[in-house]
C-alpha positions, 0 to 999 in steps of 0.5 A, spaced: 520 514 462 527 517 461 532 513 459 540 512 458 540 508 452 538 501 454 538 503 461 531 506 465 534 511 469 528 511 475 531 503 476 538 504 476 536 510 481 531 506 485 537 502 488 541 507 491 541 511 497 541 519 498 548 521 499 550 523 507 544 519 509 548 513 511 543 508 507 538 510 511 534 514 505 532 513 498 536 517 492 530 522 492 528 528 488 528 532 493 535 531 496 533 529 503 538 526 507 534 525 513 530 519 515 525 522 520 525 529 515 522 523 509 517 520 513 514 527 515 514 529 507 511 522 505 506 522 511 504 529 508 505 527 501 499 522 503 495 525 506 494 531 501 492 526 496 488 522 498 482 525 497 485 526 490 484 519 490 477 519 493 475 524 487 479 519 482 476 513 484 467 512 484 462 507 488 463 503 482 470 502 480 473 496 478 481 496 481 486 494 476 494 494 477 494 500 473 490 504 478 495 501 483 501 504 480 497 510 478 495 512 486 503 510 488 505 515 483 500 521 485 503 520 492 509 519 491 512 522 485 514 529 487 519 525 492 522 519 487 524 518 480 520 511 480 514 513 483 508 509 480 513 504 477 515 496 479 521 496 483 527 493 480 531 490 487 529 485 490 526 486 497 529 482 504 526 485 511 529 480 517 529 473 514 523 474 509 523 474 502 517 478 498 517 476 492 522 476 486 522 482 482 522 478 475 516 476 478 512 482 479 509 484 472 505 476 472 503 476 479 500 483 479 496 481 473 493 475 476 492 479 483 488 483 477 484 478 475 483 474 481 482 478 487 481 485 484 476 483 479 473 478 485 472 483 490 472 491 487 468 494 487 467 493 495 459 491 493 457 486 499 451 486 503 455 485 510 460 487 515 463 480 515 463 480 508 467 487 507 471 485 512 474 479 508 475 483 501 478 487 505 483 483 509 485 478 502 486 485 498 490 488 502 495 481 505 496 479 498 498 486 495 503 488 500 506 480 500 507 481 492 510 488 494 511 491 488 513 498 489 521 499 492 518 503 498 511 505 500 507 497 499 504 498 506 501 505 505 498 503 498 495 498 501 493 502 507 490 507 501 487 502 497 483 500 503 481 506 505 478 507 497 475 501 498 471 502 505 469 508 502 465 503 496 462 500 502 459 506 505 464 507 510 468 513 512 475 514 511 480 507 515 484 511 522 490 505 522 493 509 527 492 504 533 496 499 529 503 500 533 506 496 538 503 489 540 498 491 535 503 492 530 507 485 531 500 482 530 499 485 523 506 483 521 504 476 523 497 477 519 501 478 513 506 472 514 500 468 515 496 470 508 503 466 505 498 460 507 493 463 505 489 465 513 487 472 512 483 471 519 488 474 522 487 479 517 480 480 517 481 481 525 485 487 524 481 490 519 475 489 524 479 492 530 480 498 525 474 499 523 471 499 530 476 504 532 475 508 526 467 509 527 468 510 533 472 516 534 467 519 528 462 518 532 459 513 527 455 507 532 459 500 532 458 494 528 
């Protein structure tokens, strides 16, 4: 971690934008001031390291936080200073608060301890059950939000490691977008009260589309 006396420098980094970008993109290392540029190098990024990841991560593996942070900074640290690291801002999308920075460090601990040790590695003797495990994994993560940018898409990698634990090809999230889209947000917020059905119905529609285009037979 580089530091400037008492100060991380990645923290001090993570809160500011590319100049020229018009608060539209990141501070990164590769000085792209273009929004729609980002997410091509981030997309691209993804898909190049998450067969990494599957070579990283067997059948048997127990995920931790560390692991989390882990996949977040192999997939992002050629792009930001803080990759793999806590964010240190708070983060407000439309009228919903994810949770406080200062809280991070203890509410990751206890999705380790809790859920993670719970429900990885992805062992479980029906669709029904894979399907849950899925959804309370993914819902819990992405609401702790702990990184400052790419909370969804670790989740979606998560996911996809764990699906691959349970036999299952790799996760195709590619139709969730428009109504589909709006219904995984309203998933998310439900998993406040801790209703990950809407969730589990998410995944299962994910699922579906993914054995399908892969010529796999149907649940």
């Amino acid at each position: 971690m580089k530091k400037s006396g008492r100060y991380d420098i990645s923290a001090l980094i993570e809160a500011q934008f590319e100049p020229g970008s018009r608060g539209r993109v990141l501070k990164n290392k590769l000085g792209i001031k273009s929004k729609r540029l980002m997410d091509k190098v981030e997309r691209e990024e993804q898909l190049r390291v998450i067969g990494k990841l599957a070579g990283i991560y067997d059948a048997d593996h127990r995920f931790t936080t560390t692991d989390i942070c882990n996949i977040h900074k192999i997939w992002l640290e050629n792009v930001y200073e803080w990759a793999g690291k806590y964010r240190h801002v708070n983060i407000i999308k439309g009228n919903f608060h994810f949770a406080a920075a200062a809280h991070l460090p203890k509410l990751m601990n206890e999705f380790e301890e809790g859920i993670l040790r719970k429900y990885t590695p992805c062992h479980f003797e029906s669709m029904e059950k894979i399907i849950k495990a899925l959804a309370i994994v993914h819902t819990e993560l992405v609401l702790i939000h702990p990184f400052r940018e790419g909370n969804g898409r670790v989740a979606r990698m998560l996911a996809t490691l764990m699906t691959l634990q349970a036999g299952l090809p790799p996760l195709d999230f590619s139709g969730i977008v428009g109504k589909r889209k709006k219904d995984y947000i309203q998933a998310i917020h439900a998993g406040i009260e801790h209703n990950y059905l809407p969730m589990e119905r998410i995944f299962n529609a994910v699922i579906r589309r993914t054995l399908r285009i892969r010529g796999y037979r149907s649940l």
